[in-house]
C-alpha positions in Angstrom: 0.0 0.0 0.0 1.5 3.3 -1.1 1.3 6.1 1.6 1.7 9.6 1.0 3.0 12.2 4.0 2.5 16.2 2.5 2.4 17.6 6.3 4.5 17.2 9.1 1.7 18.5 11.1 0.6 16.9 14.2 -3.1 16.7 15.6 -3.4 16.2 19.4 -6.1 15.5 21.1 -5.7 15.4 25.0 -8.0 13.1 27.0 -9.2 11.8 30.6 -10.6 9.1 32.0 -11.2 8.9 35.8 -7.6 9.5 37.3 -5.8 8.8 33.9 -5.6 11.3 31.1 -3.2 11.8 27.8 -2.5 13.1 24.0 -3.4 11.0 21.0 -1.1 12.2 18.6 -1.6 12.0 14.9 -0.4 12.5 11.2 -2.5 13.3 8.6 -1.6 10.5 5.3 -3.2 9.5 1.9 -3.7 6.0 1.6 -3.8 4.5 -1.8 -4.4 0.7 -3.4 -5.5 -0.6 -6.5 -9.0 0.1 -5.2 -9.1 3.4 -3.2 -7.4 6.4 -2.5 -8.3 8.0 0.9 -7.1 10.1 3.6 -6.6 8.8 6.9 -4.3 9.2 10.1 -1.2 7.5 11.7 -1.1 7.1 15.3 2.2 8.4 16.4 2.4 7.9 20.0 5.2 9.5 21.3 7.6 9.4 17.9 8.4 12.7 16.2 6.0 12.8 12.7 7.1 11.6 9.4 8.9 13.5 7.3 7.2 14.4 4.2 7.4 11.9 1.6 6.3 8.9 -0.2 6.2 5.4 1.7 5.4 2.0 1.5 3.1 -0.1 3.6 2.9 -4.0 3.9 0.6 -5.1 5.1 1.2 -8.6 5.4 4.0 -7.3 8.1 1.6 -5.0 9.4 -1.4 -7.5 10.0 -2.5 -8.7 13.1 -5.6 -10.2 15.2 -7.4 -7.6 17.3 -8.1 -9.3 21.4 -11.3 -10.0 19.9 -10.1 -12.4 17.4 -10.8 -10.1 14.3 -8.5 -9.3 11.5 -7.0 -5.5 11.8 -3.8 -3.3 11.1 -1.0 -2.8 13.9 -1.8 0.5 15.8 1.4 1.6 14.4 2.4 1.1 10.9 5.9 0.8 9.7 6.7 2.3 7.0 9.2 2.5 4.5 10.2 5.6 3.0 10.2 5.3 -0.9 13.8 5.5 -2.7 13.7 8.9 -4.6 14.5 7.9 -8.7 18.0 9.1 -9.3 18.3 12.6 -11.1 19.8 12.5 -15.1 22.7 14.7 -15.5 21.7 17.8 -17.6 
């Protein structure tokens, strides 16, 4: 799966619950198969964002079961960064 970075941006979004509380932190990305193109966002945690770019996504490596035994996506992709093509000489 081919993901797109265009913003280094970070979206948080503090919570609480009871005597707990924290930041969901998140990058906006463009997510695009064979069969769809959509915008989405990447849980960062605590890591710094992406840099802006084009990346890759397997997601056979990034495939898990859920605790209640259905199918679903790590919480954190890895991704790796496309290689830029090489620049022609002028």
């Amino acid at each position: 799966m081919k993901v797109t970075i265009t913003s280094t941006h970070v979206d948080e979004k503090p919570w609480n619950k009871g005597d707990r509380s924290g930041v969901i932190r998140t990058q906006e990305v463009m997510f695009e198969t064979a069969r769809m193109r959509n915008t989405g966002r990447l849980d960062l945690g605590k890591d710094p964002p992406h840099p802006v770019g084009e990346y890759t996504c397997d997601l056979d490596d990034n495939f898990q079961i859920n605790n209640f035994g259905d199918p679903s996506l790590a919480r954190r992709l890895r991704l790796q960064p496309v290689a830029a093509a090489p620049r022609k000489a002028a």
